[in-house]
Biopython code that builds the backbone (N, CA, C, O; Angstrom):
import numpy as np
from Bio.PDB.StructureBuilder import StructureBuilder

atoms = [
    (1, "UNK", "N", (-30.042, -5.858, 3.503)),
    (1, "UNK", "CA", (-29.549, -5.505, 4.814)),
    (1, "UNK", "C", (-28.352, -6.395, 5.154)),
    (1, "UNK", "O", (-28.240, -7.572, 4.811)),
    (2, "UNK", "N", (-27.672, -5.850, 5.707)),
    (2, "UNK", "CA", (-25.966, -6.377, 5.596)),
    (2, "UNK", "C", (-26.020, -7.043, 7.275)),
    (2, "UNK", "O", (-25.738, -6.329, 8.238)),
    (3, "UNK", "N", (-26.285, -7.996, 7.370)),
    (3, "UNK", "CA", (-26.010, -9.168, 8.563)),
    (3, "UNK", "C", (-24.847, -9.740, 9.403)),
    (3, "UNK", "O", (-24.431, -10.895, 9.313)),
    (4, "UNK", "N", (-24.517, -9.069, 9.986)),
    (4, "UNK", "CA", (-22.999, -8.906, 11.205)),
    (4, "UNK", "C", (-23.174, -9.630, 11.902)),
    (4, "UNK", "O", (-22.212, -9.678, 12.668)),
    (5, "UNK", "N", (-24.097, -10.495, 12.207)),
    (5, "UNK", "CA", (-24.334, -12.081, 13.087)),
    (5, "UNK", "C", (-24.118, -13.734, 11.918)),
    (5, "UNK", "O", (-23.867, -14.928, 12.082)),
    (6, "UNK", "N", (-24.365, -12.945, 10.965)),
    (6, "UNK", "CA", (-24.784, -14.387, 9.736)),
    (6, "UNK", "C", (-23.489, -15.185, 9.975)),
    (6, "UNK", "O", (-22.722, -14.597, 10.738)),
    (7, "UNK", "N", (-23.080, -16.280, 9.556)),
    (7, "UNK", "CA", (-22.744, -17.696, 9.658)),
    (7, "UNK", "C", (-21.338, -17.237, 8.694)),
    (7, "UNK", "O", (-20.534, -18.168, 8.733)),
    (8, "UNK", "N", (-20.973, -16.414, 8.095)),
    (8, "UNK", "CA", (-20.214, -15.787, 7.398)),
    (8, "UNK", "C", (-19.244, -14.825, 7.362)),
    (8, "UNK", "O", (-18.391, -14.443, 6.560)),
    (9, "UNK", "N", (-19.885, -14.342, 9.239)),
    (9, "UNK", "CA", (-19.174, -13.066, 9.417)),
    (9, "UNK", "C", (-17.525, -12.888, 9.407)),
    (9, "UNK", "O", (-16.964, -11.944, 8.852)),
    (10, "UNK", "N", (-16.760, -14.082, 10.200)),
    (10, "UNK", "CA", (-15.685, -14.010, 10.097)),
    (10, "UNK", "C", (-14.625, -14.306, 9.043)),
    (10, "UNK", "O", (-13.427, -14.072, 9.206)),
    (11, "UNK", "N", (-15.300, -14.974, 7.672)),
    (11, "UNK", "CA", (-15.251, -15.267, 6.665)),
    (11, "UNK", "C", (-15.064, -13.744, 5.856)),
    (11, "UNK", "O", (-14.224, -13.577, 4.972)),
    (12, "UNK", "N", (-16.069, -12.608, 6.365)),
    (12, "UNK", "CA", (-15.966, -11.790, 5.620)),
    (12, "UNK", "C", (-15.251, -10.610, 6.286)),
    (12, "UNK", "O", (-14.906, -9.582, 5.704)),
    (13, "UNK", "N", (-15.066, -10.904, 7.635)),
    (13, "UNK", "CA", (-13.595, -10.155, 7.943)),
    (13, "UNK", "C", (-12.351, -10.489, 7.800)),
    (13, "UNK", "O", (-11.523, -9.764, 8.352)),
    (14, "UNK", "N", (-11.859, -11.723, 6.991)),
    (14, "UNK", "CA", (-10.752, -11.990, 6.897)),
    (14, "UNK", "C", (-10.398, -11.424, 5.489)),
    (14, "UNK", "O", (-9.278, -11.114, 5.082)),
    (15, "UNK", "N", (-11.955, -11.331, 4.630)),
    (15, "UNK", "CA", (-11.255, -10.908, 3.079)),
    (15, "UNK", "C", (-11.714, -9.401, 2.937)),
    (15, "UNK", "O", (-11.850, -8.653, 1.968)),
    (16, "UNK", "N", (-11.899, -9.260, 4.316)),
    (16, "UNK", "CA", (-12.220, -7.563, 4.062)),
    (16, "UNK", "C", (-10.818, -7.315, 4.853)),
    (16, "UNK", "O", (-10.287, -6.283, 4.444)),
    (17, "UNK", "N", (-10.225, -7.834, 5.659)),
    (17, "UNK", "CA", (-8.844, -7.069, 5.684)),
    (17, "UNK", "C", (-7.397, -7.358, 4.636)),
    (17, "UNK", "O", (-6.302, -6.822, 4.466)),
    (18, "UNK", "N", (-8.044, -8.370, 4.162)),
    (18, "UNK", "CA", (-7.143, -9.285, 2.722)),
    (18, "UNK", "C", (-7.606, -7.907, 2.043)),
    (18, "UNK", "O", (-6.575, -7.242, 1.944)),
    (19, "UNK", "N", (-8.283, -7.449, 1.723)),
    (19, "UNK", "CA", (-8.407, -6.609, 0.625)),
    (19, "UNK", "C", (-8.129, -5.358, 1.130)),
    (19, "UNK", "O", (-7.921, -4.489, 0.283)),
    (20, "UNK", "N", (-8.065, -5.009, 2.404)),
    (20, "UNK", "CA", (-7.512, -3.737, 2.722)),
    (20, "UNK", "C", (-5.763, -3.671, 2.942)),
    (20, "UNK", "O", (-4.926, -2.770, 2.983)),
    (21, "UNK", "N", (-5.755, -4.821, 3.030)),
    (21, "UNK", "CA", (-3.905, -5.047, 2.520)),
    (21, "UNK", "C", (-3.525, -5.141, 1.246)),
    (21, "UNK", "O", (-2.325, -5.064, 0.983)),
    (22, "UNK", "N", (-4.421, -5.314, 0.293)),
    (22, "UNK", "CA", (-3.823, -5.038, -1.023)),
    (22, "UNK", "C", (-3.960, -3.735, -1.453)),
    (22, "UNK", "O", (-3.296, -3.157, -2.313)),
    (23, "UNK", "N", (-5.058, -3.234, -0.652)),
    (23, "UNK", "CA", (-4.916, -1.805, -1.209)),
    (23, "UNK", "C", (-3.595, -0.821, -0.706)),
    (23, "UNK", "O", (-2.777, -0.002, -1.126)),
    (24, "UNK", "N", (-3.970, -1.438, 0.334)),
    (24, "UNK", "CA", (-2.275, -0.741, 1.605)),
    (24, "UNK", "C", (-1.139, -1.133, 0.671)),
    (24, "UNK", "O", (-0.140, -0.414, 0.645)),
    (25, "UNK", "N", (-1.202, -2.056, 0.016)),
    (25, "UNK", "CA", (0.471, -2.517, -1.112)),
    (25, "UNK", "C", (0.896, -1.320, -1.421)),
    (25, "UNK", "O", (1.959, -0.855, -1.007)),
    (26, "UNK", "N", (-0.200, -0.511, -2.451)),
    (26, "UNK", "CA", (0.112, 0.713, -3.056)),
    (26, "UNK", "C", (0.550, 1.564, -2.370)),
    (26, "UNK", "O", (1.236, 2.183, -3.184)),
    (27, "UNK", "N", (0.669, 2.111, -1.348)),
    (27, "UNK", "CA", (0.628, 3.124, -0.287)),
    (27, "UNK", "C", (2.326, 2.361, 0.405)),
    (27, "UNK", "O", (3.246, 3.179, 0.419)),
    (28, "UNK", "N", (2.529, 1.527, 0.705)),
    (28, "UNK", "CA", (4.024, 0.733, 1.047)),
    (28, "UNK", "C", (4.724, 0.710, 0.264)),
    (28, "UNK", "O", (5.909, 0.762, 0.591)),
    (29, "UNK", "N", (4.436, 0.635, -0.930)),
    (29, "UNK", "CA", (5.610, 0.269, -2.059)),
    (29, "UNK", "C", (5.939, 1.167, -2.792)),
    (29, "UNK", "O", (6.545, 0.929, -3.836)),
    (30, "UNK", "N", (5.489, 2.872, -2.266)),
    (30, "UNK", "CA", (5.608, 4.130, -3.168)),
    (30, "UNK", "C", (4.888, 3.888, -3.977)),
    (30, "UNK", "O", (4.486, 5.051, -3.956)),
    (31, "UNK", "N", (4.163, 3.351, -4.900)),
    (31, "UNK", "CA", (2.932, 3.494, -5.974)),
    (31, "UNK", "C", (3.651, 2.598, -6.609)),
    (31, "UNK", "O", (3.165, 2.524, -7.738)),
    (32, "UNK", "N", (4.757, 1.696, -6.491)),
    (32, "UNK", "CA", (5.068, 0.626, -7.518)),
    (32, "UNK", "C", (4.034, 0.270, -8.508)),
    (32, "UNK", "O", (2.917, -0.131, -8.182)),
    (33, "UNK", "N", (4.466, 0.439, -9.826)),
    (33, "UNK", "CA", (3.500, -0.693, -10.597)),
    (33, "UNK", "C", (2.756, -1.901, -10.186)),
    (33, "UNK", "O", (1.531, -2.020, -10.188)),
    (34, "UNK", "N", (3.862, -3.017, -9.739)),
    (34, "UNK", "CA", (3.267, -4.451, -8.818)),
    (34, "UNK", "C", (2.513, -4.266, -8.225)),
    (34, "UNK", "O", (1.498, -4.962, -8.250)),
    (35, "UNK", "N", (2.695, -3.043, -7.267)),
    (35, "UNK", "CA", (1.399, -3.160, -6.397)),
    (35, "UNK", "C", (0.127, -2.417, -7.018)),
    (35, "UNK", "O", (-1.026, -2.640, -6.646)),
    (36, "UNK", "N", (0.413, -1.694, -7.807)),
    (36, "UNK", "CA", (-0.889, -1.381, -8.828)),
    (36, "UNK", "C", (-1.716, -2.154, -8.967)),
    (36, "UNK", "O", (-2.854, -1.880, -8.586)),
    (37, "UNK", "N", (-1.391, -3.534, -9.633)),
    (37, "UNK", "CA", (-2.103, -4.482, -9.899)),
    (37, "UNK", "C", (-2.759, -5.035, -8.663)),
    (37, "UNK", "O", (-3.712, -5.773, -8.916)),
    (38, "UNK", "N", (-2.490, -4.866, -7.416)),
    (38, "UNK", "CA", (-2.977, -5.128, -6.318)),
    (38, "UNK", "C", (-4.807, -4.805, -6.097)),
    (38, "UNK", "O", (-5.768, -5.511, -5.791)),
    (39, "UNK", "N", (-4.640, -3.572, -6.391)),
    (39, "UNK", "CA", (-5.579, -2.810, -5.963)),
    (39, "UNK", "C", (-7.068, -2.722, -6.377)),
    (39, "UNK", "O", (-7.948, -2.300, -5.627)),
    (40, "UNK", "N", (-7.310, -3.250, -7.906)),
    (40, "UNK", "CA", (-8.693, -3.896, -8.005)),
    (40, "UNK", "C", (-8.777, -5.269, -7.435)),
    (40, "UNK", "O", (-9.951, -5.611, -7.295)),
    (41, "UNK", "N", (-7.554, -6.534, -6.907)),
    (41, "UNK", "CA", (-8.299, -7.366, -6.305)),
    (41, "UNK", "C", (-8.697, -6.987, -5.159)),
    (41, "UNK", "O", (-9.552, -7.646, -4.568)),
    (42, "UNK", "N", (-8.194, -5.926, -4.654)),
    (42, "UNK", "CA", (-8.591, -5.259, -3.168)),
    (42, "UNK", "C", (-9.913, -4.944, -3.001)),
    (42, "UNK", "O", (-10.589, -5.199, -2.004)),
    (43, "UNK", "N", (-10.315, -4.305, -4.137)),
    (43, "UNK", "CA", (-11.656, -3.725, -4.270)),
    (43, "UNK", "C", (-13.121, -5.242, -4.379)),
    (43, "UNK", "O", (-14.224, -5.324, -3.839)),
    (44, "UNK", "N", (-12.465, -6.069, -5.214)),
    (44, "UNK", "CA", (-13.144, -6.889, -5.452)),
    (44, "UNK", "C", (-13.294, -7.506, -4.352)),
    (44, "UNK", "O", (-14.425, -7.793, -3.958)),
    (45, "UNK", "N", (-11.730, -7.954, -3.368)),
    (45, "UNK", "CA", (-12.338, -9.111, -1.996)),
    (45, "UNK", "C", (-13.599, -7.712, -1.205)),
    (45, "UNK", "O", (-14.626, -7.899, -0.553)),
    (46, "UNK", "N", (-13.053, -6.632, -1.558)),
    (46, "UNK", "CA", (-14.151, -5.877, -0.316)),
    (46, "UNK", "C", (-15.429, -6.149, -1.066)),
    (46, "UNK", "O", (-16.071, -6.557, -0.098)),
    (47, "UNK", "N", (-16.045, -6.205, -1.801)),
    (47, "UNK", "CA", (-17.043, -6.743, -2.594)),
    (47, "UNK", "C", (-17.636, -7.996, -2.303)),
    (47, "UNK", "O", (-18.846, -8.182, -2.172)),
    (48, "UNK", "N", (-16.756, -8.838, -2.209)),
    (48, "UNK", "CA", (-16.790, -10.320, -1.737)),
    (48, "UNK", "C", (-17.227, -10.658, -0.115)),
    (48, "UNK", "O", (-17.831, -11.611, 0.377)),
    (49, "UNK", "N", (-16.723, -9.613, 0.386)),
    (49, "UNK", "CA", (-16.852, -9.273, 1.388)),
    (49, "UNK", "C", (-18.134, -9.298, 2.140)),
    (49, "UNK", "O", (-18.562, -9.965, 3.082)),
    (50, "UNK", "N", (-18.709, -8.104, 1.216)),
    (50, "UNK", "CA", (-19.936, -7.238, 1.509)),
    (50, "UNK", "C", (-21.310, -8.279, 1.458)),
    (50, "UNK", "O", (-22.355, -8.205, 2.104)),
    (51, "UNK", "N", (-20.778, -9.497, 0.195)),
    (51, "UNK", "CA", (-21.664, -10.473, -0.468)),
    (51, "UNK", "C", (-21.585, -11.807, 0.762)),
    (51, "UNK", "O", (-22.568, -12.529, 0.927)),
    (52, "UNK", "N", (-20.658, -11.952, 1.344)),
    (52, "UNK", "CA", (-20.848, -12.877, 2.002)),
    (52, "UNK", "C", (-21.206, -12.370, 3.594)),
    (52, "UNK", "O", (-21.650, -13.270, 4.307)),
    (53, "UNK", "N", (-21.089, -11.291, 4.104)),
    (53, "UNK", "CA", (-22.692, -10.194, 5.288)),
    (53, "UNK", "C", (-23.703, -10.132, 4.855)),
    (53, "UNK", "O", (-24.578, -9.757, 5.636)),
    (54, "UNK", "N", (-24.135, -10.468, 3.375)),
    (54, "UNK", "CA", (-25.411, -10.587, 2.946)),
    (54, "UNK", "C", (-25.835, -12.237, 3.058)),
    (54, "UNK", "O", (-27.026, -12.535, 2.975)),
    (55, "UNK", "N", (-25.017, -13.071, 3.211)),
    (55, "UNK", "CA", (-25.193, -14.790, 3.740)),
    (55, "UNK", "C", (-25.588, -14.966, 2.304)),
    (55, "UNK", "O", (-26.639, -15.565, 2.077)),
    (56, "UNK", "N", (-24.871, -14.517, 1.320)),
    (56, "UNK", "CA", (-25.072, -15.950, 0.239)),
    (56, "UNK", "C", (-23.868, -16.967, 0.235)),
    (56, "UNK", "O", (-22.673, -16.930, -0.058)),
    (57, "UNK", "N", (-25.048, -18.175, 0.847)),
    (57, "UNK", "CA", (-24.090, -19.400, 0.600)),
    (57, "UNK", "C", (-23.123, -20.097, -0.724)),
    (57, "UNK", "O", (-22.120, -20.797, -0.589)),
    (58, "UNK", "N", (-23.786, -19.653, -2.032)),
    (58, "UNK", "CA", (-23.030, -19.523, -2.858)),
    (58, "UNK", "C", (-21.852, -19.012, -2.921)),
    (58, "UNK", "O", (-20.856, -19.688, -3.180)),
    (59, "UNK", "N", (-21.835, -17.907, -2.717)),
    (59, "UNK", "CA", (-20.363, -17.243, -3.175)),
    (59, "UNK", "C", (-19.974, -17.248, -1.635)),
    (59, "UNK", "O", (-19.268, -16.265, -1.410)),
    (60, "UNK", "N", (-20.147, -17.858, -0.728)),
    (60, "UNK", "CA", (-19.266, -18.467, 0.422)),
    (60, "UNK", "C", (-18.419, -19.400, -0.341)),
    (60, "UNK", "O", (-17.198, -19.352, -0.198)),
    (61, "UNK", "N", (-19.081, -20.412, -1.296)),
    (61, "UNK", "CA", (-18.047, -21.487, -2.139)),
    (61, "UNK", "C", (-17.346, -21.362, -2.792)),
    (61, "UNK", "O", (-16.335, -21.986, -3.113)),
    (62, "UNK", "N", (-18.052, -20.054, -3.245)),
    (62, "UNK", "CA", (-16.690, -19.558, -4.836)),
    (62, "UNK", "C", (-15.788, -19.041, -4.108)),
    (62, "UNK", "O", (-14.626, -19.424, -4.241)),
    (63, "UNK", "N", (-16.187, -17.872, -3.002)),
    (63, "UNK", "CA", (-14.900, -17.708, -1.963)),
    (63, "UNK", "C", (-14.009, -18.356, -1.463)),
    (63, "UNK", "O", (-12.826, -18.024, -1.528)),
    (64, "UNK", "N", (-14.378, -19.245, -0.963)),
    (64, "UNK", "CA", (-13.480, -20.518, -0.377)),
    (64, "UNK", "C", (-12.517, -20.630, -1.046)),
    (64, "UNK", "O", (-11.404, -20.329, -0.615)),
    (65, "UNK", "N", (-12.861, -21.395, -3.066)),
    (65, "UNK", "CA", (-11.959, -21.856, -3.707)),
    (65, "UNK", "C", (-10.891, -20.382, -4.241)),
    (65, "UNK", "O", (-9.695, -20.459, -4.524)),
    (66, "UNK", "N", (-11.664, -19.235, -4.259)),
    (66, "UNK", "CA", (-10.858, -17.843, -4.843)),
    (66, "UNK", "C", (-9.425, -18.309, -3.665)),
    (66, "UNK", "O", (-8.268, -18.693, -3.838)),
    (67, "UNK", "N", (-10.059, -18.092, -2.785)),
    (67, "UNK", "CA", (-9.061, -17.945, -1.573)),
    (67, "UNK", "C", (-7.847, -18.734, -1.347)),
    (67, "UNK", "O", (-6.885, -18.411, -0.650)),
    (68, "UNK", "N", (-8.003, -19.762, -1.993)),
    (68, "UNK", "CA", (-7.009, -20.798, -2.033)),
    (68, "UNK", "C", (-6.180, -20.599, -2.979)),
    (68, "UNK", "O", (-5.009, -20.957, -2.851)),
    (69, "UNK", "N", (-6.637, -19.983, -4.123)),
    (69, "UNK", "CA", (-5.843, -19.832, -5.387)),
    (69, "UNK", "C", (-5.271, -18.501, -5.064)),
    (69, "UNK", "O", (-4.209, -18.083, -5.525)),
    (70, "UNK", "N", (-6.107, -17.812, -4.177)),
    (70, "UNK", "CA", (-5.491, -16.263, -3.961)),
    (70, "UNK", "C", (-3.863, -16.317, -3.051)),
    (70, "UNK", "O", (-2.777, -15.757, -3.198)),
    (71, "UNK", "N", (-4.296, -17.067, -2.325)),
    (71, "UNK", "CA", (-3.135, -17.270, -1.185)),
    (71, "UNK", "C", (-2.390, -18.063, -2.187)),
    (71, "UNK", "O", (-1.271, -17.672, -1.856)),
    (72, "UNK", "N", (-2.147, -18.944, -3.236)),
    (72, "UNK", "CA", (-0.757, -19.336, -3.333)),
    (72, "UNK", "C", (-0.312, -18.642, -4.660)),
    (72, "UNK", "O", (0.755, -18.935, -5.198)),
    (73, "UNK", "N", (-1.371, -17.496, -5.283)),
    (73, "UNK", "CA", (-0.713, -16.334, -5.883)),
    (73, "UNK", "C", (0.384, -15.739, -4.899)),
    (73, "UNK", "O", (1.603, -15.893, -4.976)),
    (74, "UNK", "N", (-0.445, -14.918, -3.819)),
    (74, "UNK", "CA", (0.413, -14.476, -3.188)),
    (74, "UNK", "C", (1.819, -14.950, -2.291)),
    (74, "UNK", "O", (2.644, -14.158, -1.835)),
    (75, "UNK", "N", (1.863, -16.415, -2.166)),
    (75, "UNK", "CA", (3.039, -16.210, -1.716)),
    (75, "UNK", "C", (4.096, -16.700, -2.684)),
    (75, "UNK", "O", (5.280, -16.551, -2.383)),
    (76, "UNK", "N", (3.691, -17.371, -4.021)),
    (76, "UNK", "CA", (4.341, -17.075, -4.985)),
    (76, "UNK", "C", (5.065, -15.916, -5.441)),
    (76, "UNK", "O", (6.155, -15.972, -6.011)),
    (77, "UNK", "N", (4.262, -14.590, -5.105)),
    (77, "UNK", "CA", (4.599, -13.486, -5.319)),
    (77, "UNK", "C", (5.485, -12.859, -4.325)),
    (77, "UNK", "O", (6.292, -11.949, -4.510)),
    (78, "UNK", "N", (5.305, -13.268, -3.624)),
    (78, "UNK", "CA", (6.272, -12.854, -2.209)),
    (78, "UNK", "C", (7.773, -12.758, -2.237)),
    (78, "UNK", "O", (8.210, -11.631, -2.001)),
    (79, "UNK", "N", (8.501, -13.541, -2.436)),
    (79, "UNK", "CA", (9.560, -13.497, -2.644)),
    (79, "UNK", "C", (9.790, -13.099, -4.413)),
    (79, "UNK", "O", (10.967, -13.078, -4.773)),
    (80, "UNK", "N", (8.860, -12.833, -5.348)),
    (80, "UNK", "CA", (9.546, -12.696, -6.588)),
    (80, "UNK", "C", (8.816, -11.298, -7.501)),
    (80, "UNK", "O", (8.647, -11.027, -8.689)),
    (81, "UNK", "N", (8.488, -10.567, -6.025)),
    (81, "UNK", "CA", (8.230, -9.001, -6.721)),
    (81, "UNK", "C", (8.486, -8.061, -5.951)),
    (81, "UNK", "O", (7.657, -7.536, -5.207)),
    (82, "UNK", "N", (10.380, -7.557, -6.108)),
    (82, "UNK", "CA", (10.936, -6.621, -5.654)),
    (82, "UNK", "C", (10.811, -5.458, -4.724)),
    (82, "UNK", "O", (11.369, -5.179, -3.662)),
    (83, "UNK", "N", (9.665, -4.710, -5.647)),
    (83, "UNK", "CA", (9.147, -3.533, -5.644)),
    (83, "UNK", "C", (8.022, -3.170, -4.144)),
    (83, "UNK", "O", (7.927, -2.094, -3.553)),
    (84, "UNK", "N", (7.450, -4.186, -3.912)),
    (84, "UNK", "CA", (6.339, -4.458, -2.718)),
    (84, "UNK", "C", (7.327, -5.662, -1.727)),
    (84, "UNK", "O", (8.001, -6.618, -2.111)),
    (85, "UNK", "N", (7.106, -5.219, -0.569)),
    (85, "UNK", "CA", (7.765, -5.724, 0.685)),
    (85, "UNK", "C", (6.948, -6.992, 0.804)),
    (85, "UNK", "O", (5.727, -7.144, 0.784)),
    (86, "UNK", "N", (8.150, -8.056, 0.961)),
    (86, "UNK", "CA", (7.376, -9.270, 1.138)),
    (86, "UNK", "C", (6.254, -9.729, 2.497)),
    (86, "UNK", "O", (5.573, -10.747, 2.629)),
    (87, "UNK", "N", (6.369, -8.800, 3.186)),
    (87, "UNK", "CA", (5.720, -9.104, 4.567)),
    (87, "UNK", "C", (4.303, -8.871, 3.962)),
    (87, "UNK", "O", (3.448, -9.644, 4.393)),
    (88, "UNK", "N", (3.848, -7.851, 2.943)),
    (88, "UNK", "CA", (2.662, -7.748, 2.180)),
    (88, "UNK", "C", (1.770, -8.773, 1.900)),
    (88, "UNK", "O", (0.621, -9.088, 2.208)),
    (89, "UNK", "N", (2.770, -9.230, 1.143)),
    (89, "UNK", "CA", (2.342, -10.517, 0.398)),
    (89, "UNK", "C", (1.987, -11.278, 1.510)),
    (89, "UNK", "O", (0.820, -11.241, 1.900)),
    (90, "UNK", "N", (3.309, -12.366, 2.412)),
    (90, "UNK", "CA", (3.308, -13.091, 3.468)),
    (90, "UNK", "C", (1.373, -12.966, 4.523)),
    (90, "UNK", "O", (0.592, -13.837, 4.905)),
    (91, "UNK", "N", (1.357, -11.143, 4.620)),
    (91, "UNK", "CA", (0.255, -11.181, 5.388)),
    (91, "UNK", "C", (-1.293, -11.338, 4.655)),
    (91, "UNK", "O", (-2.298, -11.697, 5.269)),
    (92, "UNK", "N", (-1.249, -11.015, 3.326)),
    (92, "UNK", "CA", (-2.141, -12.018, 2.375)),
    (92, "UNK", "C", (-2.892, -13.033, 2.435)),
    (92, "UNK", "O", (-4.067, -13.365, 2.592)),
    (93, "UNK", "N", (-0.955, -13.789, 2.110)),
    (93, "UNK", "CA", (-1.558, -15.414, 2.499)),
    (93, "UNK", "C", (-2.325, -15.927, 3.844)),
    (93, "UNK", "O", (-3.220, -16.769, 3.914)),
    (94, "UNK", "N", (-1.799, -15.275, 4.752)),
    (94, "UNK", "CA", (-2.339, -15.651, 6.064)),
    (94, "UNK", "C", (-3.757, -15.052, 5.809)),
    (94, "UNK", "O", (-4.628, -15.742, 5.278)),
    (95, "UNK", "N", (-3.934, -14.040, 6.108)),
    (95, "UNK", "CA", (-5.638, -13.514, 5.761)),
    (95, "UNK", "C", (-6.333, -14.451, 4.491)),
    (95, "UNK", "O", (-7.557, -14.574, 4.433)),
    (96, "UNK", "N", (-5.741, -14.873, 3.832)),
    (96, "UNK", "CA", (-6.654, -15.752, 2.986)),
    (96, "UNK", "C", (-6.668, -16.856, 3.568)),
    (96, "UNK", "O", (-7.844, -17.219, 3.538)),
    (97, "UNK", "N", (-5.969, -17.727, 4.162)),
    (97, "UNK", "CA", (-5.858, -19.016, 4.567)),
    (97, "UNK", "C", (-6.942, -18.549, 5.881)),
    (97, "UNK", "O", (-8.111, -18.864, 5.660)),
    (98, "UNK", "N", (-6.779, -18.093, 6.736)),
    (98, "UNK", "CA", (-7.811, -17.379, 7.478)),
    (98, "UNK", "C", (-9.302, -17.342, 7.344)),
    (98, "UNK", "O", (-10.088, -17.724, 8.211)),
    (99, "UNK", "N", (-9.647, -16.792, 6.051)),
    (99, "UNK", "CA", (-10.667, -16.744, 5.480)),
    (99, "UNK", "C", (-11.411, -18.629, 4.842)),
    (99, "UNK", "O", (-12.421, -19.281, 5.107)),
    (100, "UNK", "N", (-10.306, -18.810, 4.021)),
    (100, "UNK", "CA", (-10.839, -20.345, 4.123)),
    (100, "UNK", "C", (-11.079, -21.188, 5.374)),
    (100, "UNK", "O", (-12.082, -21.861, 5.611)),
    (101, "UNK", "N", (-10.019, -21.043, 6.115)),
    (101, "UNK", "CA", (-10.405, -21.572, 7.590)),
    (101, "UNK", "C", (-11.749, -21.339, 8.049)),
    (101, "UNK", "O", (-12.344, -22.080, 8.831)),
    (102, "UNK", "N", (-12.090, -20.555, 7.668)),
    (102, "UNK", "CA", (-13.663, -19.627, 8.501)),
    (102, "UNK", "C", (-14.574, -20.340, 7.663)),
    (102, "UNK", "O", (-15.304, -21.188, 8.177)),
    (103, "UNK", "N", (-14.626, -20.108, 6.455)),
    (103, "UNK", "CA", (-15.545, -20.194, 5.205)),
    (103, "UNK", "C", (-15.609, -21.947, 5.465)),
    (103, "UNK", "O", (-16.759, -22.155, 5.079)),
    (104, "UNK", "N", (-15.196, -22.981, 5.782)),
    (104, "UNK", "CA", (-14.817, -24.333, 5.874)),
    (104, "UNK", "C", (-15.625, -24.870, 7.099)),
    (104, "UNK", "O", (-16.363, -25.855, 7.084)),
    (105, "UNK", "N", (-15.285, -23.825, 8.463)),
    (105, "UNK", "CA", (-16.112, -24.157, 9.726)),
    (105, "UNK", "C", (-17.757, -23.549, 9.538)),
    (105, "UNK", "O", (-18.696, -24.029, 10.172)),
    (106, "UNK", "N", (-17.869, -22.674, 8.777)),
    (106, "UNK", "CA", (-19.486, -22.312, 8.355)),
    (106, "UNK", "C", (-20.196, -23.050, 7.171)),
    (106, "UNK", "O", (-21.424, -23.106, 7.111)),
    (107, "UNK", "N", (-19.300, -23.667, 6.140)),
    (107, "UNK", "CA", (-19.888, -23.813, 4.999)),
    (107, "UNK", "C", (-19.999, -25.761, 5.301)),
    (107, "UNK", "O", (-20.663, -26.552, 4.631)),
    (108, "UNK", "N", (-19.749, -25.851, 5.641)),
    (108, "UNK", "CA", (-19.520, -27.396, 6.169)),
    (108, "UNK", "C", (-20.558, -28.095, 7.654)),
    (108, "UNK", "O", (-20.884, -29.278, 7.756)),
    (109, "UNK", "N", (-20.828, -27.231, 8.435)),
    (109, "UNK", "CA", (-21.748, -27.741, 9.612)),
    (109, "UNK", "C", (-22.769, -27.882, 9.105)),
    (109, "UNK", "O", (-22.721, -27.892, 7.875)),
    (110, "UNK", "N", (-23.690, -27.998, 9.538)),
    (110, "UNK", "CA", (-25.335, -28.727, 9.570)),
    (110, "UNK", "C", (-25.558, -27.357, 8.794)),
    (110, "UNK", "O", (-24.687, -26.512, 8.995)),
    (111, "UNK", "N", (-26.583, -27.018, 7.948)),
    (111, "UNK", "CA", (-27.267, -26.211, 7.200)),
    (111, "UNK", "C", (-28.529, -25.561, 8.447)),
    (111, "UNK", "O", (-29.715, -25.833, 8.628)),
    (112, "UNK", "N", (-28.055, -25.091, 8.781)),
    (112, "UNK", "CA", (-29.447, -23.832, 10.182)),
    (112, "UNK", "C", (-30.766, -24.571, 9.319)),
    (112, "UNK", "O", (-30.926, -24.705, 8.106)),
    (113, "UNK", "N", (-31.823, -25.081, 10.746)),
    (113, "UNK", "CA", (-33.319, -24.990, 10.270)),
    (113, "UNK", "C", (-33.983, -24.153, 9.859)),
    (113, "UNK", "O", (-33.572, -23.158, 10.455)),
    (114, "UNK", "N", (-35.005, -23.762, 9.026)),
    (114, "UNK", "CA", (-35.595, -22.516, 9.336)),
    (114, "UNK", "C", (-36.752, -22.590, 9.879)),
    (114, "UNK", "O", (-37.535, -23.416, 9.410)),
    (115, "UNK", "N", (-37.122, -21.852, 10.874)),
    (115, "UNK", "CA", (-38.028, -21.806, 11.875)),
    (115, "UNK", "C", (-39.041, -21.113, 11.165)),
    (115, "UNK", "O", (-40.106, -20.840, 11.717)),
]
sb = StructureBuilder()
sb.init_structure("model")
sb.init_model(0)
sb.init_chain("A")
sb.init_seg("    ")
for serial, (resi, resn, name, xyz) in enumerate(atoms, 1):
    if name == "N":
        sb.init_residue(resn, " ", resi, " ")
    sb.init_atom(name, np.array(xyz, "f"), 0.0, 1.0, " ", f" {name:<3s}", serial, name[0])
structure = sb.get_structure()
């Protein structure tokens, strides 16, 4: 059962719209190749997504670190792939940095008791 209150939630709306902007690449850039490659990490953050509304604290961590490496793919990529509009990319990075921001204020406080 997919948990829309859990400790994660905003964590997993930042890489569920990170991943609905990579899919959007394809659809902006006329079907460019570049942004081809976009589109299974799209699928995957929505995946990532889905896993962290389910509150595993685990892959809250692996998220975290994806996210960091994801965002300075992308703005690496930003200015040095033609074909896809850099504002793409640019809004990426922010949704990932976003997402770590979130994932950092949940994964870091006191661990919830269980009652």
């Amino acid at each position: 059962m997919v948990d829309a209150k859990g400790p994660f939630r905003a964590g997993a709306l930042f890489i569920a719209l990170s991943g609905l902007v990579h899919i959007l690449a394809l659809l902006v850039s006329g079907f460019a190749s570049e942004a081809l490659v976009l589109v299974p990490v799209g699928i995957v953050y929505l995946g990532l997504a889905y896993g962290l509304l389910q509150g595993w604290r685990w892959l809250a961590y692996v998220v975290f670190i994806l996210m960091m490496v994801g965002s300075l793919a992308a703005l690496a990529s930003a200015w040095s792939t033609p074909n896809v509009p850099t504002w793409i990319y640019l809004t990426i990075f922010v949704l990932d940095w976003l997402t770590v921001l979130a994932l950092f204020g949940a994964l870091w406080r006191s661990r919830p008791v269980p009652a």
